[in-house]
N, C-alpha and C positions, 0 to 999 in steps of 0.2 A: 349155406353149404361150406363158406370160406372158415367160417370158424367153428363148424363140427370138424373140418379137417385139420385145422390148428388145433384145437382138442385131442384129435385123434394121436398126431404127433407130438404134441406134450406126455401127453401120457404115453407112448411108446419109448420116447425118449427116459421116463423116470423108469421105465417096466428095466430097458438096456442099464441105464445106473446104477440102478437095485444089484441088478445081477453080477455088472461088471465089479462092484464096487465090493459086495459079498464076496467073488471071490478074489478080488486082490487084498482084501484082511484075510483070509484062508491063505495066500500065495506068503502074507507078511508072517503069519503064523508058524508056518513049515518053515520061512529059514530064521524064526527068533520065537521060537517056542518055549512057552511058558514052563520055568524049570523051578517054582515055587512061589508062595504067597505073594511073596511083597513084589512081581513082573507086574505085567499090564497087559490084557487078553485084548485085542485087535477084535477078531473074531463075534465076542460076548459085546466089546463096545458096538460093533455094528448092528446087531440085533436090537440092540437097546433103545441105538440114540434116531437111527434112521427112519423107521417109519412114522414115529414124531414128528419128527421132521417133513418129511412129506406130507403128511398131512396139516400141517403150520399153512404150508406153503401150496396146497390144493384150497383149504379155506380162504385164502387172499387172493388166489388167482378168482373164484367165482366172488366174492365179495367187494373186487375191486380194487385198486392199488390206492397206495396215498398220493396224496398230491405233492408236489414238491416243498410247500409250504410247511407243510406236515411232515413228512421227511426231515428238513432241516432239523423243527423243532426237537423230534423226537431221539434222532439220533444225536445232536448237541444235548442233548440232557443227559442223554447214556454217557456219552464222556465226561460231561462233567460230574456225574454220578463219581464214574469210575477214577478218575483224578482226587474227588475228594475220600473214596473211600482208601487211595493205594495211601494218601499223606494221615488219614486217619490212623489206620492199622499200624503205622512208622513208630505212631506217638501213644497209640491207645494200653490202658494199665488193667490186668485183671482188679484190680481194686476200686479202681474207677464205673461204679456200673450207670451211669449216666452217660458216658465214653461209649460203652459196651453197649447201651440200648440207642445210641445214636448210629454207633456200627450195624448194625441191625437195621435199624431202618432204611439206611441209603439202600442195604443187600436186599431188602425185600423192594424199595421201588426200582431199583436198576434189573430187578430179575423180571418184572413184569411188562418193562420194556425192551428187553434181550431178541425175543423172538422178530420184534419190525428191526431193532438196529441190526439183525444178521440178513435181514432182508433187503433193509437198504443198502449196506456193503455189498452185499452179493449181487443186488442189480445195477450199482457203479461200476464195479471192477467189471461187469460181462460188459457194460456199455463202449469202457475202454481195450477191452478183448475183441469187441467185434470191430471196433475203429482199426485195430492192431491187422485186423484179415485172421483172427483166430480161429476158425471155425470150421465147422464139419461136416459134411453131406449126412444123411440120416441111412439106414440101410431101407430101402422099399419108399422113402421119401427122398432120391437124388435131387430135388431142388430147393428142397428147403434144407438149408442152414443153420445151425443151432454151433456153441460153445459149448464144445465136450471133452473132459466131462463138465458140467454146468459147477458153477462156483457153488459149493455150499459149504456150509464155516458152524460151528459150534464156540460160542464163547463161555470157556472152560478152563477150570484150571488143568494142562496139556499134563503128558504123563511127565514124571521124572525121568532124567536117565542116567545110567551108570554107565562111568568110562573107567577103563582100565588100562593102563601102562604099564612099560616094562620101567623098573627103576633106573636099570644104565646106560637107557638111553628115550628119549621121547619117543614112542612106538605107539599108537592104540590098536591092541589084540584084544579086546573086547567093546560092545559096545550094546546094551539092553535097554528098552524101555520098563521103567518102575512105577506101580501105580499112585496114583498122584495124592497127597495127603497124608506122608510118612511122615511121621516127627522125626524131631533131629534124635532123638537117642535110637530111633530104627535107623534112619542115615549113616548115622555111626558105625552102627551092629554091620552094617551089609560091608563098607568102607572097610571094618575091622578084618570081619572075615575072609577079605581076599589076601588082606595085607602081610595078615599074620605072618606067613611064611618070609617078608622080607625084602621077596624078590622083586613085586609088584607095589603098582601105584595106582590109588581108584578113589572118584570122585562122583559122588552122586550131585548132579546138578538139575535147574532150574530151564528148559528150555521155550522161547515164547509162542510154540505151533509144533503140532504132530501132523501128517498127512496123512491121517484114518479118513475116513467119508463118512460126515461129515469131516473136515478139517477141525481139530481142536485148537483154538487158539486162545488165548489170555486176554482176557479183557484189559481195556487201558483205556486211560484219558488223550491222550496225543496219536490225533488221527490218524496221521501220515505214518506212525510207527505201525499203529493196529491196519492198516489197509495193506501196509509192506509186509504183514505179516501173514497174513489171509493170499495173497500176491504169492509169496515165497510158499506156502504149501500149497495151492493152483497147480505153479510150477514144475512139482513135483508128479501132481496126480496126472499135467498133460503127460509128461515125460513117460509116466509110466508104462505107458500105450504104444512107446517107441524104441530105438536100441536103447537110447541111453539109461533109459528109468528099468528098461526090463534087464539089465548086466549092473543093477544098482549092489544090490550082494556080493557081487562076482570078486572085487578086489577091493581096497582099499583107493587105489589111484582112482576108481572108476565112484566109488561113493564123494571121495572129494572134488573130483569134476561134475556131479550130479549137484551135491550143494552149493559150490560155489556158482553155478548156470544160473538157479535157483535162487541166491542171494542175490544178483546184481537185475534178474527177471523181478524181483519181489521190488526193491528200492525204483524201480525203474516205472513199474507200472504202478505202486504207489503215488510217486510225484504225477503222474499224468494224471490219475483219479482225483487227486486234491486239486488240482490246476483246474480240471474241467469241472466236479461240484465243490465249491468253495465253501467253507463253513461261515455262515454268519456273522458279522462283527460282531455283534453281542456277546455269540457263545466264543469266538476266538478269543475275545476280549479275557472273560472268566478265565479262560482254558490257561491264557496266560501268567496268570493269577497263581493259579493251583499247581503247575509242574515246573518241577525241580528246574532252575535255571542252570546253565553251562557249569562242567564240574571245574577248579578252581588248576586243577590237574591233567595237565594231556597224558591222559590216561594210553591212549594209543601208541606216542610214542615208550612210556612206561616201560608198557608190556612187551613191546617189540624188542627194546633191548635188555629187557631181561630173558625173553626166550635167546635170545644170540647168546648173554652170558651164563647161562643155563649149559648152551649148548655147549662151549666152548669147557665149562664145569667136567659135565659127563664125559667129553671126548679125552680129556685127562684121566677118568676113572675116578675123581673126585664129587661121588654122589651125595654124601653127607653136608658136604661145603656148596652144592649146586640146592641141595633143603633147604641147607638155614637161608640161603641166600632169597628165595623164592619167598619162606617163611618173612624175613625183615623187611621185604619190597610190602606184603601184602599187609603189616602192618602200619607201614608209613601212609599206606594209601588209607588202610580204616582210619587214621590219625587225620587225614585232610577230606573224608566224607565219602570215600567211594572204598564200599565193604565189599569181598569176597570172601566166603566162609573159608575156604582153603585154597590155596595156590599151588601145583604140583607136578608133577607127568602126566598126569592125567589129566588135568586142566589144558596144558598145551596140547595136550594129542587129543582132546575133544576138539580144539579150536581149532586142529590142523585141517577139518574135512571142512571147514570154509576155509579156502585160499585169499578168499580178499578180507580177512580177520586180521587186526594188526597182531596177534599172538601167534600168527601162522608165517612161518618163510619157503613154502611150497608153491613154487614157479607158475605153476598152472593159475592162479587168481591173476596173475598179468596178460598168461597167455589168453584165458577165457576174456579180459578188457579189452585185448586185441582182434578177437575175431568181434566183441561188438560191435567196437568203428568199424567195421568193414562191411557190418551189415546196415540197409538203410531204413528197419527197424526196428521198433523189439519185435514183432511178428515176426520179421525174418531172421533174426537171431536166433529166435527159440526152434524155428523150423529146422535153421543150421544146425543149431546145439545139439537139438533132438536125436542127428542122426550118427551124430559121434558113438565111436567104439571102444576109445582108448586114447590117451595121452599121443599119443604116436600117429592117431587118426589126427587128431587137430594139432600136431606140429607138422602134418606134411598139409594141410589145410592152410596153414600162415605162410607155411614156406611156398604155397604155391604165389603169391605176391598178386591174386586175383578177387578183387572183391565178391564175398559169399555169395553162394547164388541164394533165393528166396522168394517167396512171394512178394508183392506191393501191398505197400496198409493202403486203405481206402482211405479219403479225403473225403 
């Protein structure tokens, strides 16, 4: 009887997901409507990717979970897959077709094991969510408990997105998801098209998770980044269900305090997920092997003070000299190993909606540090977070000089 009613409740639970989740890709659509080929349909992706999905994930609940042994194994291969395929593709030559059928093969073995490593992620991170006190009564099941929405994660390449700025001054007045797999002469084409006119600055970039449902996230070799990254769209998708994630459109101040919540939520219950299932010495071994050691370059302070003298550029009205400037930083850096295709206005005003981004100088990434310590922990942070309204909500929040209120994680 105990586990037809667990039955009964898993699946009511995925029946509420299905639905809630359908229409929050409908709610994403109405305010970033697809306005021509090269955008990114929310909507069509949920149709697509989700009952797939579900069904992945129905086959292994009746078939039985792995064992932790198994676990390790399979998810350490996925990484190390994907570590050698990102250093393959760095080096690999259309002329080379040896290169090119060895690229191949790692993509076909790491896509066969895709579906257990999105399973295994997804059942760490709940594990550390439920320690956190995450969780949520059921409607017509008040005593049972579940993680909603339930972590599910797609590892994919996420959409691209286009940011746009104003030129004489760091602004982002646009901001679109692009679908993923343009080449650079369409990157170009879309960049050109806004630019023409002079006035503006846009950047189509690279981002490492979209928060569709599933979550799209980039696959990688280095755990603790892909955990933070699956972590930081979670984030988003609790949020959504509260003020803070439903006023996410509303302004600009209100989307940068949604990402930043979201970035220091992701890095925070990443390290917990890695602390508590540890990867194997073997596979850490390898892992270490295969990804890029520390850049040669403090790239963060770089960027920090090139956005100051950027700023300081435009506040002169000296836009042209604030380009080259951007322009010869971004050079030095592909000279000493760390590439960005363009460096811009648009590059900073994408990085402005993280406030804890070293390219961002927007107060709010200290104030959101602040109200962390105060809460005692990420479960109650996030409960905190969740119910913010506005910049002005959480500076009379700090000024109250009272530690947050929130639930207690379990022990």
């Amino acid at each position: 009887m105990r586990q037809t009613l667990a039955r009964y409740q898993a699946w009511l639970v995925l029946a509420l997901t299905s639905i809630v989740c359908l229409a929050g890709a409908w709610a994403i659509s109405l305010a970033l409507p697809p306005s021509g080929r090269d955008e990114f349909n929310f909507v069509r992706w949920e149709m697509r990717h989700l009952p797939g999905k579900w069904l992945y994930l129905t086959g292994r609940f009746f078939a039985g979970g792995l064992s932790p042994e198994e676990q390790d194994r399979r998810l350490g291969r996925f990484l190390v897959l994907s570590a050698r395929i990102r250093r393959l593709e760095h080096s690999v030559s259309s002329e080379n077709p040896a290169q090119l059928e060895e690229l191949s093969r790692l993509f076909r073995e790491r896509a066969a094991l895709e579906n257990d490593a999105e399973a295994i992620i997804e059942g760490r991170l709940t594990a550390v969510l439920e320690e956190a006190d995450l969780e949520s009564s059921i409607p017509l099941f008040p005593a049972a408990r579940w993680v909603f929405p339930p972590v599910d994660v797609e590892f994919d390449h996420p959409p691209n997105v286009l940011a746009v700025s104003l030129r004489d001054r760091i602004e982002l007045v646009e901001q679109r998801p692009l679908r993923a797999g343009l080449s650079l002469e369409e990157i170009r084409q879309v960049e050109a098209r806004i630019e023409w006119e002079g006035t503006r600055s846009a950047l189509v970039d690279d981002v490492g998770g979209v928060a569709a449902y599933p979550s799209i996230v980039a696959p990688r070799g280095d755990y603790e980044v892909l955990v933070e990254a699956v972590g930081h769209e979670w984030a988003h998708q609790y949020l959504f269900f509260r003020p803070l994630g439903r006023r996410y459109f509303s302004n600009l101040e209100l989307r940068t305090l949604n990402e930043t919540v979201a970035d220091l939520a992701g890095r925070e219950l990443a390290a917990l997920t890695v602390r508590r299932f540890p990867l194997p010495q073997d596979v850490a071994s390898q892992l270490s092997a295969l990804l890029p050691g520390e850049s040669p370059v403090d790239v963060d302070t770089v960027l920090r003070q090139l956005r100051l003298d950027v700023e300081a550029l435009l506040t002169d009205g000296e836009i042209e000299a604030a380009e080259a400037l951007m322009e010869q930083r971004r050079q030095e850096l592909a000279a000493q190993g760390v590439v960005f295709r363009r460096i811009n206005q648009a590059f900073f005003a994408f990085r402005s909606l993280y406030a804890g981004d070293p390219a961002s100088i927007d107060p709010i990434g200290g104030k959101v540090e602040a109200l962390r310590r105060r809460t005692g922990s990420i479960g109650d942070f996030l409960r905190q977070a969740a119910r913010l309204t506005s910049e002005a909500h959480l500076d009379g929040l700090l000024a109250g000089g009272t530690r947050a209120a929130g639930g207690r994680a379990r022990r």
